[in-house]
C-alpha positions as CSV (number, residue, x, y, z in Angstrom):
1,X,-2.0,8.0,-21.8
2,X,-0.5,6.9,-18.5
3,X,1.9,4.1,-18.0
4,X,0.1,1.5,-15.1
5,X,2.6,-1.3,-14.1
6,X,0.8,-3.4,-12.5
7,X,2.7,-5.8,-9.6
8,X,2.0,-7.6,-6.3
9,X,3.0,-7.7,-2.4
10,X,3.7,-10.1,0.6
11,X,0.1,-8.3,2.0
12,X,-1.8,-10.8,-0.7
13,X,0.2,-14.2,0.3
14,X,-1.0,-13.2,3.8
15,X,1.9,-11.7,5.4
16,X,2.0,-9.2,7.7
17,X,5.5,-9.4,9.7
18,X,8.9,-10.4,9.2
19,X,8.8,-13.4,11.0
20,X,5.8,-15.2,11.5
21,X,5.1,-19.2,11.3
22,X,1.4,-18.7,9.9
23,X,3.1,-16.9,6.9
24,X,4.8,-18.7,4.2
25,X,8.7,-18.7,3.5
26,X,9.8,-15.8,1.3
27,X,11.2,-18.2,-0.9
28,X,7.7,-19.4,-1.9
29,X,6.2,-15.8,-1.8
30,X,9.1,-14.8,-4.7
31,X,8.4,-18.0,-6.7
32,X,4.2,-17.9,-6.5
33,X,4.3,-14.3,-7.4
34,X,6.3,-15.3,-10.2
35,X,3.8,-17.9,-11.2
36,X,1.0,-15.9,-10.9
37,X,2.7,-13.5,-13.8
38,X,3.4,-10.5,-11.9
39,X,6.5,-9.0,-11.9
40,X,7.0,-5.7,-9.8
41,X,6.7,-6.6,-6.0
42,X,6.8,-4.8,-2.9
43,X,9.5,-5.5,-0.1
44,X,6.0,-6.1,2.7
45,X,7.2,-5.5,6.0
46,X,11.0,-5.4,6.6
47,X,12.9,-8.2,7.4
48,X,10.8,-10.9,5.4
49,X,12.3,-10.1,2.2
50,X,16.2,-10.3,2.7
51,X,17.6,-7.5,3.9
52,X,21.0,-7.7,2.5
53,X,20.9,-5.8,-0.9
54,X,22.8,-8.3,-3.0
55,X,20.7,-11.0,-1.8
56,X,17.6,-9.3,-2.5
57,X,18.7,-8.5,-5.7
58,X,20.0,-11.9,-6.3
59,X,16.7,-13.6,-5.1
60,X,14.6,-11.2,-7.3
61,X,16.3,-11.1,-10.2
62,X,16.5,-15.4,-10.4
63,X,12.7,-14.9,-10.8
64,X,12.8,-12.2,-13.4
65,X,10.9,-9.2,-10.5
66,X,11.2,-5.7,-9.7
67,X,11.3,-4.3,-6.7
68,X,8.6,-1.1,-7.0
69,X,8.3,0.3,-4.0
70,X,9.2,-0.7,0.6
71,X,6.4,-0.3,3.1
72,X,6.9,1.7,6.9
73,X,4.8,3.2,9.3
74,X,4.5,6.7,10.6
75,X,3.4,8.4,14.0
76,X,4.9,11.9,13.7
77,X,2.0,13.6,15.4
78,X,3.5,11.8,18.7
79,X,6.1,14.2,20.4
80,X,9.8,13.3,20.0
81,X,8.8,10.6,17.3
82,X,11.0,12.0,14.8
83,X,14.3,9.9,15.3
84,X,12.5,6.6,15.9
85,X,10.4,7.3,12.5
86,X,13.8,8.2,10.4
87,X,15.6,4.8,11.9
88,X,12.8,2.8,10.8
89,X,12.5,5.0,7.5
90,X,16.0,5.2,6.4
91,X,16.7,1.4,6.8
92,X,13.9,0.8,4.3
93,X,14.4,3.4,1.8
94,X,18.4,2.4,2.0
95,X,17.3,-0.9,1.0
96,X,14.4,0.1,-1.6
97,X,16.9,2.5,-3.3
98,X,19.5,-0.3,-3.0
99,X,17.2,-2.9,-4.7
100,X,16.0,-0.4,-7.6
101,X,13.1,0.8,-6.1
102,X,11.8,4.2,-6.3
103,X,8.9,4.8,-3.8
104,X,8.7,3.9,-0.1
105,X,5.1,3.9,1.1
106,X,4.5,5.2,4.3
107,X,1.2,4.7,6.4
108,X,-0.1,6.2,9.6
109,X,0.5,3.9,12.8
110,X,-3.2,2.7,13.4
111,X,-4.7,4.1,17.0
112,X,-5.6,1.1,18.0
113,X,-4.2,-2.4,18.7
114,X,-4.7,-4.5,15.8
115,X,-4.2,-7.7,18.1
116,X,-6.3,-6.5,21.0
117,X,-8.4,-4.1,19.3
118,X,-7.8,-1.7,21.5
119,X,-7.7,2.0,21.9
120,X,-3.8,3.3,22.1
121,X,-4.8,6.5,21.9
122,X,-7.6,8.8,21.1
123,X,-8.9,8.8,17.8
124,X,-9.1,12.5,16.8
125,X,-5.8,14.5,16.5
126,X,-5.6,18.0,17.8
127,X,-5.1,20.8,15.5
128,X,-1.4,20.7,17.3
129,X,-1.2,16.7,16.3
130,X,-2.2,17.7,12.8
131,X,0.3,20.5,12.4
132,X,3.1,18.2,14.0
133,X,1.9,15.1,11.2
134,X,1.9,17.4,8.3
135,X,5.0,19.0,8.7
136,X,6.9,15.9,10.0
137,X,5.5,14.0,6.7
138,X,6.8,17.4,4.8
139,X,10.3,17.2,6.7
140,X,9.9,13.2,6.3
141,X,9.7,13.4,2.5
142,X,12.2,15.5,1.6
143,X,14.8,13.6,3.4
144,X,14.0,10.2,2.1
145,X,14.6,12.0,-1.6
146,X,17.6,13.9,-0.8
147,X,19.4,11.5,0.8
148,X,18.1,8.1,-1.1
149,X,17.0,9.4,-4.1
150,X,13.1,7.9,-3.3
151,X,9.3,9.5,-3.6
152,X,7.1,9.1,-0.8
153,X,3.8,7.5,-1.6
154,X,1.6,8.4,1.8
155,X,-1.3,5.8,2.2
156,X,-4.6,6.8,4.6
157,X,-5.4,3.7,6.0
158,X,-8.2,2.4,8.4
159,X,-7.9,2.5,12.1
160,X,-5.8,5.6,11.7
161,X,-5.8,9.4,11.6
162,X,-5.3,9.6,8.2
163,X,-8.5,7.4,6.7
164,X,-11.6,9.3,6.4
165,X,-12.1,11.5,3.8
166,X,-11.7,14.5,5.4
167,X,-8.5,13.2,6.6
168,X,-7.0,12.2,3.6
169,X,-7.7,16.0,1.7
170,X,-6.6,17.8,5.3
171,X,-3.2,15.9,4.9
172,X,-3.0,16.7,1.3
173,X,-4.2,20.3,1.4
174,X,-1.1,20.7,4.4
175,X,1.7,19.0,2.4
176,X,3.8,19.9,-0.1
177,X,2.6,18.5,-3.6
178,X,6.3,18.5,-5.0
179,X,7.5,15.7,-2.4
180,X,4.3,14.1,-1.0
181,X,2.5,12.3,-3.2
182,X,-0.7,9.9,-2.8
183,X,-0.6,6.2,-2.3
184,X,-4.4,5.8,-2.8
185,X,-5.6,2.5,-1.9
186,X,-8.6,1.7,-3.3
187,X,-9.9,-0.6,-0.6
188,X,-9.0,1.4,2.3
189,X,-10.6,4.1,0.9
190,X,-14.0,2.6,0.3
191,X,-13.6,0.8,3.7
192,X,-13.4,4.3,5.7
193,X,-16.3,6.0,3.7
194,X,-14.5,8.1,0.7
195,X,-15.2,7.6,-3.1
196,X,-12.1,7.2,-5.1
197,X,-12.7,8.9,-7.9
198,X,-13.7,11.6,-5.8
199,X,-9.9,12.0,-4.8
200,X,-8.4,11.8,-8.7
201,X,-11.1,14.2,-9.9
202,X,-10.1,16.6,-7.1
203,X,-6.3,15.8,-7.1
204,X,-5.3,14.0,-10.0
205,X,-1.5,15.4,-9.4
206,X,-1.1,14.0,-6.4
207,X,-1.6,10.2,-7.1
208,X,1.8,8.7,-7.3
209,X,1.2,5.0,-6.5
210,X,-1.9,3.0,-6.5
211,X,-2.8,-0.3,-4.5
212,X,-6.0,-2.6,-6.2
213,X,-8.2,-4.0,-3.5
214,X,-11.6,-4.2,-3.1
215,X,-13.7,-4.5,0.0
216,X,-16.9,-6.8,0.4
217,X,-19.9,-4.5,1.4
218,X,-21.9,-6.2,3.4
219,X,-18.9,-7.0,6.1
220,X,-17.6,-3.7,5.5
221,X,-20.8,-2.6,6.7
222,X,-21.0,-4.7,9.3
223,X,-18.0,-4.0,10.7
224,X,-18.2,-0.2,11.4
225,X,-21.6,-0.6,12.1
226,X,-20.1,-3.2,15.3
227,X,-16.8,-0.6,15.8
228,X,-14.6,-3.9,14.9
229,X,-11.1,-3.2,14.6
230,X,-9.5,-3.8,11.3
231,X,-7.3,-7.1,12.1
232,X,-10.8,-9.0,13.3
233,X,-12.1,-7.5,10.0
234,X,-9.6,-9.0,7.9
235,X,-10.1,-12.0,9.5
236,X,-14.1,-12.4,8.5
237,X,-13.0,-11.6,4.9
238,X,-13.7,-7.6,4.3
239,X,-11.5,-7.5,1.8
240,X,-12.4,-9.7,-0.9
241,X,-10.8,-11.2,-4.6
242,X,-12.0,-8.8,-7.3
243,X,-14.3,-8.4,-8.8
244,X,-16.4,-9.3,-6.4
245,X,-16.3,-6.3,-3.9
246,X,-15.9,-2.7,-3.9
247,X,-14.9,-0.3,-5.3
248,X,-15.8,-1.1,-9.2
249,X,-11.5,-1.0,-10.4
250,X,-12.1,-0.9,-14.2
251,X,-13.4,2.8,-13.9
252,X,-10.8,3.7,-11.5
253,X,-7.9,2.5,-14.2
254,X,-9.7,4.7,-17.0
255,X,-9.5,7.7,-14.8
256,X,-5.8,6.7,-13.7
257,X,-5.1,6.3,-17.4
258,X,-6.1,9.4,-18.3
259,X,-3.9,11.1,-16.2
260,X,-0.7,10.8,-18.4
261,X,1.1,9.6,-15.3
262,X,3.6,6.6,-14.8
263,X,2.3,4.5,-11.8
264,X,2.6,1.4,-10.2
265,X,-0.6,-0.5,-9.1
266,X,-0.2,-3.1,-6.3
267,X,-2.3,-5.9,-6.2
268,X,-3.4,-6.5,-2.1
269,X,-5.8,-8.4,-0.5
270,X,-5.7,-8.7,3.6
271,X,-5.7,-11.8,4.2
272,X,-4.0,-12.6,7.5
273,X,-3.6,-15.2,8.2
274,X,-4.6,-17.6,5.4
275,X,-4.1,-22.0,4.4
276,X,-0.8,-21.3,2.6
277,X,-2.5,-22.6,-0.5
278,X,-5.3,-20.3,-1.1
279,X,-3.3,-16.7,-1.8
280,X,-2.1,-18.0,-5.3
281,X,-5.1,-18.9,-7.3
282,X,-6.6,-16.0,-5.8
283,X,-3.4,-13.9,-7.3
284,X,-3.6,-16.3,-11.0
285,X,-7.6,-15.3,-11.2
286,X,-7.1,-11.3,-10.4
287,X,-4.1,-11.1,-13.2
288,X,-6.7,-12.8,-15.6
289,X,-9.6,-10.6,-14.4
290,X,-7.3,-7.1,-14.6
291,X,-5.2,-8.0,-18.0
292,X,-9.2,-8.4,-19.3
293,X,-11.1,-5.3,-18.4
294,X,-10.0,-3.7,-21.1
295,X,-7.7,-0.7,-20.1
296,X,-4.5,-0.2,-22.8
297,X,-2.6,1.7,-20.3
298,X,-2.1,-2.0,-17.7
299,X,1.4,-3.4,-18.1
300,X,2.0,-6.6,-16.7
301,X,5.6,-6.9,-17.5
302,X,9.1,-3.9,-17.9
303,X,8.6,-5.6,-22.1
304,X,5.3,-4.7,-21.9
305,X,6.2,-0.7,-21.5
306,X,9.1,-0.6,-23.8
């Protein structure tokens, strides 16, 4: 039976940037989250937690939280992206790793503006693009571990290259399964067309990480239907509290739970921005609704797994 910590992240208090004045204080993040009984966290984008190591620590351990995993963005398929990737990578991981984290995330750099909604570039890669992503996320990978001792947790994600299904298994199929693993989100996913359990069922040793969202159908629908970019989709509310979107989680836990893996599951809902009030009765009702759907293998808490 697998090990499922489950935690939270900046992403469901509504923040998407290190400094922004529609976001709330970290200090309020750290304590809500707190409230709301979670207790591993993500760092969110860097720069909003603190950056210095002992103050992190400090700050997190006063609240009695984890750090699980940081957060960066990827466009190695762009020539001579390399050293700007590793600068941004290597801060976060050296912080992650200094913190007591173990995973960095990383995510494709979305194609389009996500103020503007416009096209940056165009949105198929070449087979030359693909070849130059895969191997860069390969090289990528193995030097975040060897020199900071952390897994890389690659999440497809919409508006990017890596999002569709076909996507998501041609950067799987052309990585190296010993260093890249999976960060499935289960609400990107269902909002770029794939079926999660689809993805365990065909590569249940690749899931390393998990993030719980859910996406409401009918906007979701909408909004490829109308080509919206993501950020305006957010904004209308396509990703929605669960349980009242897609896809179902319960059966999505079972299947992770049968695995015999140790995971962390991250709570996210897009909700950027939001009234500074909402995110934490949203965060107090999806604890309630996950701790009661009945799956053994969901910790809450590090005394929970012990």
């Amino acid at each position: 039976m697998s090990v499922i910590r489950v935690g939270s992240a900046p992403d469901s208090w509504g923040v998407w940037f290190a400094n922004d004045a529609r976001q709330l204080p970290y200090d309020r993040f750290l304590d809500e989250v707190a409230e709301a009984g979670y207790r591993w966290i993500e760092l969110g984008p860097f720069g909003y937690l603190p950056i210095d190591p002992e103050q992190l620590r400090d700050e997190l351990d006063s609240r009695g939280l984890t750090l699980s995993a940081g957060t960066v963005f990827e466009q190695l398929h762009r020539p001579g992206s390399w050293d700007a990737v590793w600068r941004q990578v290597s801060r976060v991981a050296e912080l992650t790793a200094a913190a007591g984290g173990k995973h960095v995330v990383v995510i494709p750099e979305m194609w389009r503006d996500s103020a503007t909604g416009a096209d940056l570039e165009c949105r198929d890669l070449s087979a030359e693009q693909w070849h130059a992503k895969t191997s860069g996320v390969d090289r990528l990978a193995k030097a975040m571990y060897e020199s900071y001792g952390v897994a890389l947790q690659y999440h497809p994600h919409a508006d990017s290259h890596v999002g569709a299904p076909a996507e998501v298994y041609r950067l799987l199929e052309s990585t190296d399964p010993d260093f890249v693993h999976l960060c499935l989100d289960t609400g990107h996913i269902s909002y770029c067309g794939g079926d999660n359990l689809e993805i365990i069922g065909k590569y249940p040793d690749r899931i390393g990480y998990l993030h719980l969202k859910q996406v409401d159908p009918a906007i979701s629908t909408a909004v490829t239907t109308d080509d919206v970019p993501f950020g305006d989709a957010v904004r209308r509310g396509v990703m929605t509290e669960p349980p009242t979107g897609i896809p179902d989680l319960p059966p999505i836990l079972a299947a992770i739970a049968h695995l015999d893996v140790d995971v962390f599951a991250i709570v996210e809902q897009d909700m950027y921005p939001c009234e500074p009030d909402r995110p934490l009765p949203i965060a107090q009702r999806t604890r309630k609704f996950l701790s009661g759907c009945g799956i053994p293998a969901l910790h809450f808490t590090p005394e929970d797994v012990r």
